[in-house]
Each structure stands twice: as structure tokens, then as C-alpha cells.
N, C-alpha and C positions, 0 to 999 in steps of 0.2 A: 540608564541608556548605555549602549554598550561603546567604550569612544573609539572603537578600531573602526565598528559597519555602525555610523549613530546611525544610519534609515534605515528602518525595518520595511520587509516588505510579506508577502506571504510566496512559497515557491513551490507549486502543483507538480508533479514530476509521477507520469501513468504510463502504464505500457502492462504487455502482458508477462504472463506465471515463466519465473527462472532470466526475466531480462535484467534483474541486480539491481532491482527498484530498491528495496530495502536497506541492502548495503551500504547504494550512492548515497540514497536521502539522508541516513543517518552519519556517515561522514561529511556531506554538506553541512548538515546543519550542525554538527562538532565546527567546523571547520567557521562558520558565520557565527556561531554561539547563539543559534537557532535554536528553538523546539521542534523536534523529529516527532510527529504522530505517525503510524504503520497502522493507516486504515485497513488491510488484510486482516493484522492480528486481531483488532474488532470484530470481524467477522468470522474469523476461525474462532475465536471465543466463545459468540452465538453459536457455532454449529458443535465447540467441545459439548458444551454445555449441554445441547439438544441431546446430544447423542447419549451422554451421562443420565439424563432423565427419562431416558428411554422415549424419546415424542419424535413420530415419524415426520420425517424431512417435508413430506409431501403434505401435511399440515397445516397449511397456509394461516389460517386463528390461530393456532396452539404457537406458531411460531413468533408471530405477531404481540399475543399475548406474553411469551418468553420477553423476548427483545422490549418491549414497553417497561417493564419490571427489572431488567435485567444492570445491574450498577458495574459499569467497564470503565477500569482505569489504568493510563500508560502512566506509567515512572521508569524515571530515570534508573539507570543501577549499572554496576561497572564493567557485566561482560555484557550488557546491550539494554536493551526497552523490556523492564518487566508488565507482563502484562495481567490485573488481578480482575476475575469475575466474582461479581457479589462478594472482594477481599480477598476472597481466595487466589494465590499465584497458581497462573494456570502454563504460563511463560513456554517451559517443558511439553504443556499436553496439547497444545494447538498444533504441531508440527508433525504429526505423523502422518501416515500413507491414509487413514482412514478418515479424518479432519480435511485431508487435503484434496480426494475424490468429493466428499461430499459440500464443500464449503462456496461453491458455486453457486450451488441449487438453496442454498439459503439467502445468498447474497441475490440472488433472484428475486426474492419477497419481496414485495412491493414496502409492505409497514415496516421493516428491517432495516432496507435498503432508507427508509424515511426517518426510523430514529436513529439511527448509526450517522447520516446525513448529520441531522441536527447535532447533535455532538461532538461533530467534527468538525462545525464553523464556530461550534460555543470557541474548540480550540484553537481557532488561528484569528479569532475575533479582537486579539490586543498588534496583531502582525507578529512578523518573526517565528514562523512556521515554515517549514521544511515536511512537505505530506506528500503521501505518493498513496498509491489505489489504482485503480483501475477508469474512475469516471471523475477525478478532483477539478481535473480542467475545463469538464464536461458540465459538470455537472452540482459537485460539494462547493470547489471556488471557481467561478465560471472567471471573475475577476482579478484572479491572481495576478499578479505584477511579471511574476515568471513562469511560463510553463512549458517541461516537457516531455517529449512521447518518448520513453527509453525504449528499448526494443533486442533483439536478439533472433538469428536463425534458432529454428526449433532443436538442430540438433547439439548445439552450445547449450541452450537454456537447460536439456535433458541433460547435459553430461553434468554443470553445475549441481545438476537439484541430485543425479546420481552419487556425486562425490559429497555433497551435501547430507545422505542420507548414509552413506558409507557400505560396506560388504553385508548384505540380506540376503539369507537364503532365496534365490525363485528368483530375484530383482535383475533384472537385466535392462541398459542402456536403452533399447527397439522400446522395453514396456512401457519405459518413461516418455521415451517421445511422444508416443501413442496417445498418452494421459494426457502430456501438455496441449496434443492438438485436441482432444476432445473439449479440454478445459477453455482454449481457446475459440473454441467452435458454440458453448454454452455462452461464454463472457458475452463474444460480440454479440449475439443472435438473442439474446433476452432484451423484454420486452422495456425492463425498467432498469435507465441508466446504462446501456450497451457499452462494451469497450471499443473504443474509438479514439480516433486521435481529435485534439480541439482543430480549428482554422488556425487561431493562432497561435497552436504548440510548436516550439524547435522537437525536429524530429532526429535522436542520436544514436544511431546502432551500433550497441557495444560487441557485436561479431568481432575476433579477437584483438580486441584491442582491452589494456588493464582498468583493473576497477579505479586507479588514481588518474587516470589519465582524464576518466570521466566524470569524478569529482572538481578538479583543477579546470575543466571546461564547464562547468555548470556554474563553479564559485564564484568565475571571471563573469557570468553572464548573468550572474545574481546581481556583482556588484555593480557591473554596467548600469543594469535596470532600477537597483536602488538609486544610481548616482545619476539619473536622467527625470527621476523624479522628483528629487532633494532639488536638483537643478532647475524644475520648473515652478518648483513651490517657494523660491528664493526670488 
């Protein structure tokens, strides 16, 4: 048990593409001495993978069948969350322009969307988890103790994922924005699992405000909710 936070709790934390889900969740959960799972990279993984095997996106069994078979596992490691498919470190190949167009319409699949799910409650099934995604609050831990909607204007989230991606020939700021609102226009509007905010998610728009400021507010609100818990189980 950890004696600094002894109440584990699980902490959902969703919102859409470039609002710094990743970043915060895995400095909270540094920060609680939490497990950070990055439900995203899961599915970027599925769709490396797809697209490596040459099996068309629009496949719905072939996809179904991938993801049922498919052994995806987060570990720790010192510049962030390695992420290995079937062993393989894939960490590196999940994050291009081509993974990241297409990683929507996989996350679509209903059997996908089902065992990526499963998976991700085997993970926060002891507590003390720190997960973010797009439908955690919704839908993977509908029960979380903490949850919330991180968020961003579109043109922040582009400039992020721009600088993120760094100097591309052809890549301009306009294209990215474009991408994220398309990206944002698939999430919410699919059938299974939509991106939405829970009822009972805190909603926090990190529009220019720093990425510690919003770690330092979710910590305080982690520990709130662990210590009103502890509080009534006493």
C-alpha cells in the first residue's frame, strides 16, 4: 500500500484528439503512484498492426478477428509507456500521420471496441489507475471514483499535435486542424461507445492554461475523492 495516498481509487480522465489527455493522466498518476494505462495507444496498436498486415480498415471480422488474438501490453519505461504488440515494441509506430487518420474507424468496431474494453478493466480491477480514452467515464469505468472531461479549442489542440509532430514537408497548422475536427466529428457520431462527456465528469478546459497546472488540479481532486471515501468506509 502506498503510505503517502493509502486509498486507491480508479481516475477516468476523457476528452477529445490534442486536449493533453496523455500527458496529464500519466503525470497524475506519477504524481499518486498510480498505473497510467493510455487506452488510445491500444488502439493505435490495433490499427499499426492492421495496417502492417495489409487488412482493409473497413473489414469489420478481419478486424474483430486481429483484435481477439491480438497480446497488447503497457509497461512502464523511462521516456514514457512502452507500448508491445504480440512483444513486439511498437511504442515508435503508433504515432504517425497514417495510424492517426486511420485509428478512429478501428476504434469504431464494435468487437474491438469490446476487447480493448475488457482489458482495460482486467487493468484498473485492483484500483489505482489513472486512464484516459475517449469513452472511460462512459463507458470502460462508468464507476470511477474520479472522472474527467479534459478538453481544448481546436486550434490549441492542432498547434500541440503540430509541434508534436515537428517540421513535415506539405504539413501545415489549417491541415491539422481540419484532421482533428474530422477526427472529432467520427469519435462523437459513432455508433459504439461515442465521445461524450459522462453526467458526472468535472469538465476542464486546458485552452492556455500549463500542463502542471492541470495535473495539480486533478491530484487535489483525486485526493479529495479518495479521502471522502476512506472517510465513509471508517
Amino acid at each position: 500500500m502506498n503510505e503517502r495516498y493509502p486509498h486507491r481509487i480508479n481516475i477516468a480522465i476523457d476528452g477529445p484528439a490534442g486536449a493533453g489527455k496523455s500527458t496529464v493522466a500519466r503525470l497524475v498518476a506519477s504524481e499518486l503512484q498510480y498505473v497510467y494505462v493510455d487506452t488510445g495507444a491500444m488502439y493505435r496498436a490495433v490499427t499499426f498492426v492492421a495496417q502492417s498486415r495489409g487488412l482493409r480498415l473497413d473489414d469489420e471480422d478481419g478486424l474483430a478477428s486481429l483484435a481477439s488474438g491480438l497480446d497488447i501490453s503497457l509497461l512502464p519505461g523511462e521516456g514514457g509507456q512502452i507500448v508491445l504488440a504480440d512483444g513486439k515494441d511498437v511504442t515508435g509506430l503508433i504515432r504517425t500521420r497514417e495510424v492517426t487518420a486511420s485509428v478512429s474507424l478501428v476504434s469504431a468496431n464494435a468487437a474491438v471496441r469490446t476487447r480493448m474494453s475488457e482489458l482495460q478493466r482486467l487493468m484498473a480491477a485492483a484500483k489505482g489507475v489513472v486512464m484516459d480514452g475517449r469513452d472511460i467515464g462512459t463507458h470502460v469505468l462508468p464507476d470511477a471514483e474520479l472522472k474527467v472531461f479534459l478538453t481544448a479549442s481546436p486550434r490549441e489542440r492542432a498547434t500541440r499535435r503540430f509541434l508534436e509532430l515537428g517540421e513535415k514537408p506539405g504539413l501545415t497548422l489549417d491541415q491539422l486542424e481540419e484532421e482533428i475536427a474530422l477526427r472529432d466529428r467520427m469519435d462523437s457520431e459513432r455508433d459504439i461507445a461515442p465521445l461524450r462527456q459522462a453526467a458526472d465528469a468535472l469538465l476542464i478546459d486546458s485552452t492556455g492554461r500549463s500542463i502542471a497546472e492541470i495535473v495539480d488540479e486533478i491530484v487535489s481532486l483525486g485526493l479529495k475523492a479518495a479521502q471522502a471515501i476512506a472517510a465513509r468506509e471508517n
